[in-house]
C-alpha positions as CSV (number, residue, x, y, z in Angstrom):
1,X,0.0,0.0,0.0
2,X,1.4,3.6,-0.8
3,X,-0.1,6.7,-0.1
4,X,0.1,9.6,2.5
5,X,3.2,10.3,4.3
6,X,6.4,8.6,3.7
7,X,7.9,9.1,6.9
8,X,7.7,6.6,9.3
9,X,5.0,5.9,11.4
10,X,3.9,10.2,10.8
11,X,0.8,9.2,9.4
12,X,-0.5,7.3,12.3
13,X,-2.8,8.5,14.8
14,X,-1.8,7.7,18.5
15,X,-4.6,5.7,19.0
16,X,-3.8,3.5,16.1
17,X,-0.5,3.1,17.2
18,X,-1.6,1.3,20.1
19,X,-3.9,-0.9,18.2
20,X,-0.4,-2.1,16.1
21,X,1.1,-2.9,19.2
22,X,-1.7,-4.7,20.6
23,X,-1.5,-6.7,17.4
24,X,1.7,-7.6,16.8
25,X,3.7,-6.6,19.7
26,X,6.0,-3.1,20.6
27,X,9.0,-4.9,19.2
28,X,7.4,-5.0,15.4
29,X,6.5,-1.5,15.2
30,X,9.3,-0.5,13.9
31,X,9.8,-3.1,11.5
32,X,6.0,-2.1,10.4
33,X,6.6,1.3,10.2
34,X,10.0,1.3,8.6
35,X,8.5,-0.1,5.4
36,X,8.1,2.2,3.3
37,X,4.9,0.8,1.2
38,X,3.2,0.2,4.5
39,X,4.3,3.8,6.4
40,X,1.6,5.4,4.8
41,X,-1.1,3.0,4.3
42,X,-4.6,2.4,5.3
43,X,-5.5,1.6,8.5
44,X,-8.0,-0.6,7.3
45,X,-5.8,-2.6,5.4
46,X,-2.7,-2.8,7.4
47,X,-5.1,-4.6,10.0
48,X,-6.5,-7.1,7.3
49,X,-2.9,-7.7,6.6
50,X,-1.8,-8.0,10.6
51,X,-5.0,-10.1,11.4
52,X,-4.0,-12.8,8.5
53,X,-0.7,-13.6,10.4
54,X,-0.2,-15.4,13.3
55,X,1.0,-12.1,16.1
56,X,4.2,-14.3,16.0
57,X,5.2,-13.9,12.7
58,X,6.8,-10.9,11.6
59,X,5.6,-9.2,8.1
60,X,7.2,-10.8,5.5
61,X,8.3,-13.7,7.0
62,X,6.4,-17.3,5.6
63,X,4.7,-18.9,9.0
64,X,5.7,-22.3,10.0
65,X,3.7,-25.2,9.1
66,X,0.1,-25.0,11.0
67,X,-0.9,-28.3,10.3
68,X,-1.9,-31.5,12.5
69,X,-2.2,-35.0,11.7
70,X,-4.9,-35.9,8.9
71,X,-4.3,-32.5,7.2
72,X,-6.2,-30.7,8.9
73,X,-5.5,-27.2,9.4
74,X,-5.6,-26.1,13.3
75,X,-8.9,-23.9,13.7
76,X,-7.1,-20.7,14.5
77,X,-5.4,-20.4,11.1
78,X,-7.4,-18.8,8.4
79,X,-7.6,-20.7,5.5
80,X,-8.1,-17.5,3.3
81,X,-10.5,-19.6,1.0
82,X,-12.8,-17.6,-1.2
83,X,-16.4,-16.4,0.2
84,X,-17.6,-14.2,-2.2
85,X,-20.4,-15.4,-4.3
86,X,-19.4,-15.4,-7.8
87,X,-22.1,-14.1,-10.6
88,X,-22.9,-14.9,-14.0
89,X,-23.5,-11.3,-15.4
90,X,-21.5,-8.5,-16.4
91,X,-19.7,-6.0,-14.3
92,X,-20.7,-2.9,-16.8
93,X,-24.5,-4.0,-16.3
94,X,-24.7,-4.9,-13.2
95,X,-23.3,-1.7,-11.9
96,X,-25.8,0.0,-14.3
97,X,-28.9,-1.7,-12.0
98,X,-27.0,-0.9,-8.5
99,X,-26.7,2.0,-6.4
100,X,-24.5,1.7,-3.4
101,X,-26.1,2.8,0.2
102,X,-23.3,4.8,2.3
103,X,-23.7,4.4,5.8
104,X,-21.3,7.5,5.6
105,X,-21.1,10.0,3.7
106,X,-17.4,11.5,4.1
107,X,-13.5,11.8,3.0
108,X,-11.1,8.6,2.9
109,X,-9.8,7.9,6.5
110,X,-6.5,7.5,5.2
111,X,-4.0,10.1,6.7
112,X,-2.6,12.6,4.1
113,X,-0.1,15.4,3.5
114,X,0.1,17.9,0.7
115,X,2.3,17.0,-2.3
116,X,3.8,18.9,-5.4
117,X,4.5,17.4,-8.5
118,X,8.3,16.8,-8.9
119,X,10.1,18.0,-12.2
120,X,8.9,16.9,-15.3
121,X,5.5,16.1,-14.0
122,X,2.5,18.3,-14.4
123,X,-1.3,18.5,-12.2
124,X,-4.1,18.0,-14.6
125,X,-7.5,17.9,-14.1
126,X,-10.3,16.2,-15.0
127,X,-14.3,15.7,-14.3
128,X,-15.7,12.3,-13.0
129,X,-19.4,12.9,-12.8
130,X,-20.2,16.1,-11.4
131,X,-16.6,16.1,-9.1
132,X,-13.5,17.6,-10.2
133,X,-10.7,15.8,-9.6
134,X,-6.4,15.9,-9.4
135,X,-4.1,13.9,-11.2
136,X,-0.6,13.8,-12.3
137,X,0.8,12.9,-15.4
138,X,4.6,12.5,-16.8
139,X,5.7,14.9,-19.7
140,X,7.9,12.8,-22.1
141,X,11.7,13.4,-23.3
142,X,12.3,13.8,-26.8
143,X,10.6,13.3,-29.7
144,X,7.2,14.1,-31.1
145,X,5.3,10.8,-32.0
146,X,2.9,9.6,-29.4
147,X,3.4,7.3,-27.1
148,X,0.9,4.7,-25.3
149,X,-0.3,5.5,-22.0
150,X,-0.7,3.9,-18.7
151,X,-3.1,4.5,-15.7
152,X,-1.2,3.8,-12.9
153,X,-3.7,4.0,-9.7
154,X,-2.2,4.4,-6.1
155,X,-2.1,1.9,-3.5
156,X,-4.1,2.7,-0.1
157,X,-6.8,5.9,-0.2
158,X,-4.7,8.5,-0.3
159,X,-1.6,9.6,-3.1
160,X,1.4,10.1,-1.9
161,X,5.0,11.1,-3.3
162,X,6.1,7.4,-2.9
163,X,3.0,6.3,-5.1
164,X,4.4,8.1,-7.6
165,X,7.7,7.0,-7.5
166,X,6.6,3.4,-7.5
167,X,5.5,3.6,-11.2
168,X,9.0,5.1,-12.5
169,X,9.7,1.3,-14.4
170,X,6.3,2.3,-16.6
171,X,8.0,5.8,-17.6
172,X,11.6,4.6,-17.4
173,X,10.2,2.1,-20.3
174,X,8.8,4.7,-22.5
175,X,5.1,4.7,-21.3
176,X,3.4,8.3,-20.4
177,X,2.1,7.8,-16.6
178,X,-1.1,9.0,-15.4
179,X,-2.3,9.0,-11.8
180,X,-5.4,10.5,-10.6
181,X,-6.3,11.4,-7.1
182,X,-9.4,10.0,-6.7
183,X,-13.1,11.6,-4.8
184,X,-12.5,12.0,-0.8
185,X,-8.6,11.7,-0.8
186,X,-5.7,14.3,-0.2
187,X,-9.0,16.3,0.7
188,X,-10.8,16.1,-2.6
189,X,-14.2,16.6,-3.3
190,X,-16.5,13.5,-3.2
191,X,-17.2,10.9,-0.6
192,X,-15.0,7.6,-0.2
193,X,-17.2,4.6,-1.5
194,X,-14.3,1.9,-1.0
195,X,-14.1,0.2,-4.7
196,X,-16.9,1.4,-5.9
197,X,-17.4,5.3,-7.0
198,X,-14.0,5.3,-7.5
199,X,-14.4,3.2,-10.7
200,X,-16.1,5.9,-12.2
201,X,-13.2,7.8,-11.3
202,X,-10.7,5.8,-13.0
203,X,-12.7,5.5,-16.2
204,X,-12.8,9.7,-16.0
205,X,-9.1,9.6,-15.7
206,X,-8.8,7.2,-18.5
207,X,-10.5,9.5,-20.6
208,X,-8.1,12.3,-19.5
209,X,-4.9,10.1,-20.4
210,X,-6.6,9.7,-23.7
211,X,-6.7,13.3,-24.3
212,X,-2.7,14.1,-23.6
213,X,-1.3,15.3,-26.8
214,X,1.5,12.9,-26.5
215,X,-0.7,9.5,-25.8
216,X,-1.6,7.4,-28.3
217,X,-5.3,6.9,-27.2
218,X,-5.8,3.4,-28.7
219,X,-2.4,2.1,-26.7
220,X,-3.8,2.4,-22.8
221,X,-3.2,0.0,-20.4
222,X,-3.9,0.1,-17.0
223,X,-2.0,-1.0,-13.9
224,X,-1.9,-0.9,-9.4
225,X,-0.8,-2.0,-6.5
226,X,-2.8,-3.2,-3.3
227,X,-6.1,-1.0,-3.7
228,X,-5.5,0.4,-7.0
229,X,-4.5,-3.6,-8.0
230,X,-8.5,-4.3,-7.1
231,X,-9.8,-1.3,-8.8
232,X,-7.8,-1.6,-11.8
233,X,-9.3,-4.9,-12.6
234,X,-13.0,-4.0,-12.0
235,X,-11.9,-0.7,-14.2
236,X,-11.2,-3.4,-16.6
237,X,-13.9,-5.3,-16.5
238,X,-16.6,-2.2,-17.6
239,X,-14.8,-0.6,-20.3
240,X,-12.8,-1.6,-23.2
241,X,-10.5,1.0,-23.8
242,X,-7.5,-0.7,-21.8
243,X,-5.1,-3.0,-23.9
244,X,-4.3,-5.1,-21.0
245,X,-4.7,-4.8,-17.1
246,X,-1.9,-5.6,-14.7
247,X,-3.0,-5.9,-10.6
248,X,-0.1,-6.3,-8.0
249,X,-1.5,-7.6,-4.7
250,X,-4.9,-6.9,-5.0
251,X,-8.1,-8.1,-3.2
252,X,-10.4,-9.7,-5.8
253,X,-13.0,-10.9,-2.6
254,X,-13.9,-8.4,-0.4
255,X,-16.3,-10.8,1.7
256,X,-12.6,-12.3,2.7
257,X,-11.2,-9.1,3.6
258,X,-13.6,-7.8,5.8
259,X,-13.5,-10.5,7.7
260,X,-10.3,-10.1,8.8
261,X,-9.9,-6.5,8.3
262,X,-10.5,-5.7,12.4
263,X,-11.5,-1.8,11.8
264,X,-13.6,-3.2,8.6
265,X,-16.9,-1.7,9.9
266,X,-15.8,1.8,11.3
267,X,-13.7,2.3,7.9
268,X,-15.3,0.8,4.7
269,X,-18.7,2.8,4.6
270,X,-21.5,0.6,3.8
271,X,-22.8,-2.2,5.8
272,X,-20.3,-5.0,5.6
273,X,-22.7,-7.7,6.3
274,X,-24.5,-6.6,2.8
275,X,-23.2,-8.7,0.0
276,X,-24.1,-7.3,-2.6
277,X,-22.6,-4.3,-1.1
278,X,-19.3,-6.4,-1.2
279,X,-19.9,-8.6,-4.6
280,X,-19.9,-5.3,-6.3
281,X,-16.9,-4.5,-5.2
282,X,-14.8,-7.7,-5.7
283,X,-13.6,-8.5,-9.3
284,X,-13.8,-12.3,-8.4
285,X,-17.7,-12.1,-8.1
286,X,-17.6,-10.7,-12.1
287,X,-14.5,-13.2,-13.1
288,X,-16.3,-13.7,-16.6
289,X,-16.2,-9.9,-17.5
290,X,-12.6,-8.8,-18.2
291,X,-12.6,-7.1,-21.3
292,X,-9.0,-7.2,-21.7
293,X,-5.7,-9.3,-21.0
294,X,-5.2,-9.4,-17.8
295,X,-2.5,-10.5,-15.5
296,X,-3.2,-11.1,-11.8
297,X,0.2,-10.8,-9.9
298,X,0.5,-11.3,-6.2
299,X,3.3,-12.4,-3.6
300,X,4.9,-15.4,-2.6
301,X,4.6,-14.1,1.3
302,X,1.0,-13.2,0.4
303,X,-0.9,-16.6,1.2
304,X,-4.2,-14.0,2.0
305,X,-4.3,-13.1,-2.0
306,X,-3.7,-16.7,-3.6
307,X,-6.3,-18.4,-3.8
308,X,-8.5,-15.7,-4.5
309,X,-6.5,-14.5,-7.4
310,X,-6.0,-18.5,-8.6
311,X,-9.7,-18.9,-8.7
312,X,-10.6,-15.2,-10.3
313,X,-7.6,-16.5,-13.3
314,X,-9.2,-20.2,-13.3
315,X,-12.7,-18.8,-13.9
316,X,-12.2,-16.3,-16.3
317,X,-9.9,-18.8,-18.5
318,X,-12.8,-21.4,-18.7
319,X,-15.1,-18.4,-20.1
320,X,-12.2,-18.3,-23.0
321,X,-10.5,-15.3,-21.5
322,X,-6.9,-14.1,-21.1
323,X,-6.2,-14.0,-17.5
324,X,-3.7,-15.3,-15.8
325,X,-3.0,-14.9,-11.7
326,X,1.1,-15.0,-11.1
327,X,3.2,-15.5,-8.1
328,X,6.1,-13.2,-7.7
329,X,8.5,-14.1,-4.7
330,X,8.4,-11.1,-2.4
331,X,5.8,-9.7,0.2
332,X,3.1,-7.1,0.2
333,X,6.4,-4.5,-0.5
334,X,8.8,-6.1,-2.0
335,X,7.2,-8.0,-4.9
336,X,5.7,-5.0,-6.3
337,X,9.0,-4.3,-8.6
338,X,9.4,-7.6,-9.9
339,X,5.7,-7.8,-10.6
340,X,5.9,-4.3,-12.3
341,X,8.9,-5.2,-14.7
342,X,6.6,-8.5,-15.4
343,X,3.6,-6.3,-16.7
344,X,5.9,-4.4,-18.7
345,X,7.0,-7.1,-20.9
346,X,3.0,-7.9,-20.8
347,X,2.2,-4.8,-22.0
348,X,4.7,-4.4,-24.7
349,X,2.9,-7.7,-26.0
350,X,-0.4,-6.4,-26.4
C-alpha cells in the first residue's frame, strides 16, 4: 500500500498506534513502520494484513507449518478460501442496475499530507461525474510521436510522493504515466465509497490520459498496486478502452477481507454484512467480465491473496478469456517491482 506520508509511522494517529502494538507486539512497530509501502497506508488494510498472520510472525516472514495430523488445518489459522459469491452477469450492467447505500457519507480515512509534482511532471484535471478531480501525469523526453499511456492508480486511499515513484519502471520504459487522485482523498471533493465510486473515477481519468497530446489513445493500459490492484481490474472489466490490465497484490474478494480486516466496519462505509454491497466490489464475483488481458500478480509471502486470485484467473480462463494470476517471490512490498517489470513485458505484448 502507498499513499500519505512517507515518513515513518507520521501518518498514524496515536490511537492507532496502540492498536499495532496490541496486534503484533511493541518490538514489530518499527519493523512495520519502517517499510516504506506500508508507512503510509490504510489503517484498514494494514489490519486485514496484521490479522491474516499469526501475532508471532513478523511481516514478510512465511509462517511455519500449521498443520496437525490428517491434514487438517488447526482452527485458528485462516484458510483465506474464497467467500464471495461469484455471478454470471456483467460487471458494466450490473453496476448500471445498482446504487450503493453509504452508511457514511465522508472523506477517505486515510492520513494525508500535501504533495507537489516533482520536475517533469504536471497536475491535470479532469471531471468524474459532477466532481472535479487531481491527477498527475509525466511529460515525455524527446521526440514528437505519441506514445501509449498507462493508468497507474495508487495503493491505499490517499496519493502520496512514494506512489508516484513506484511507477517510475512504466515511464523509465517509454510509457506516459497518469495518476489520478481520486473523490475523498488528499482532501478532494466527493465521498470515499471503497471500490466502488471510484471506478467511475478511473474510467474519467482514463478518458483524461486519452486526451494528452503525446498519448496514443488506442495504446492504454492500466495497472496498481494493493487497492488500486483491485480497482484496476474492476476498471477493466466495464470498459474496453484498456489494452491489458496488470494488478499487483490486489483483493479480488472483499467478503474475505472484511473478515479479517479488524476496523472493517468503522472504515469501509457501507454495511459490511451486505453482500451485494461487497460482490460489487470484488472482481472475483464478475470473473467472466474482463474485457482485456489481464494478469493477476501477487506475492509469494502473500498466502491472503492466492487463492482468491487462482480462482478469479481459473474462472475467467474457462469463459475463453486471457487472464492469468502470477506468483512473484516477495511480500506485500517487496514484490511490487518484480511484478511491475513482469507487466511491462505484458504490456509491450499487447
Amino acid at each position: 500500500m502507498g499513499g500519505g506520508n512517507n515518513q515513518p509511522g507520521t501518518s498514524y494517529s496515536i490511537f492507532t498506534s496502540f492498536l499495532l502494538i496490541e496486534i503484533t507486539g511493541l518490538d514489530k512497530i518499527e519493523e512495520i513502520f519502517m517499510n516504506r509501502s506500508v508507512a503510509g497506508a490504510s489503517v484498514l488494510l494494514i489490519f486485514a494484513l496484521l490479522l491474516a498472520r499469526s501475532p508471532a510472525t513478523p511481516l514478510g516472514c512465511r509462517q511455519q507449518d500449521q498443520s496437525v495430523p490428517g491434514g487438517k488445518q488447526k482452527a485458528d489459522v485462516p484458510s483465506f478460501a474464497p467467500l464471495v459469491e461469484v455471478q454470471h452477469g456483467d460487471y458494466a450492467d450490473a453496476r448500471r442496475g445498482f446504487r450503493t447505500q453509504l452508511l457514511r457519507v465522508a472523506p477517505s480515512p486515510q492520513p494525508w499530507e500535501p504533495v507537489r509534482p516533482p520536475t517533469g511532471v504536471i497536475e491535470v484535471e479532469y471531471l468524474s461525474g459532477k466532481v472535479r478531480l487531481k491527477a498527475w501525469v509525466n511529460l515525455p523526453k524527446g521526440g514528437d510521436s505519441k506514445r501509449a499511456g498507462v493508468l497507474f492508480l495508487h495503493g491505499g486511499f490517499a496519493f502520496g510522493l512514494e506512489d508516484w515513484e513506484t511507477s517510475q519502471p512504466f515511464r523509465d520504459a517509454g510509457y506516459v504515466v497518469l495518476t489520478p487522485i481520486l473523490r475523498g482523498e488528499n482532501g478532494q471533493p466527493g465521498a470515499f465509497t471503497f471500490f466502488y465510486d471510484e471506478v467511475d473515477d478511473v474510467l474519467a481519468a482514463a478518458e483524461c490520459l486519452s486526451q494528452q497530446p503525446y498519448v496514443d489513445a488506442e495504446r492504454l493500459f492500466i495497472a496498481g498496486p494493493s487497492a488500486g490492484g483491485t480497482l484496476a481490474l474492476l476498471a477493466a472489466m466495464v470498459s474496453t478502452r484498456f489494452h491489458g490490465v496488470a494488478s499487483f497484490s490486489a483483493t479480488p474478494d472483499q467478503v474475505l477481507f472484511c473478515k479479517y480486516a479488524k476496523n472493517a466496519s468503522r472504515d469501509v462505509p457501507i454495511d459490511i454484512t451486505n453482500m451485494r454491497e461487497l460482490q460489487m466490489r470484488s472482481p472475483l464475483a464478475y470473473a467472466m467480465s474482463f474485457k482485456c488481458p489481464a494478469r493477476v500478480f501477487y506475492g509469494s509471502l502473500e498466502p491472503e491473496w492466492k487463492q482468491t486470485s487462482q480462482l478469479m484467473a481459473d474462472l475467467a480462463r474457462k469463459h475463453g478469456l486471457d487472464v492469468e494470476a502470477v506468483e512473484v517471490e516477495g511480500d506485500h512490498s517487496t514484490s511490487v517491482r518484480p511484478a511491475i517489470d513482469r507487466a511491462i513485458a505484458f504490456f509491450r505484448d499487447k
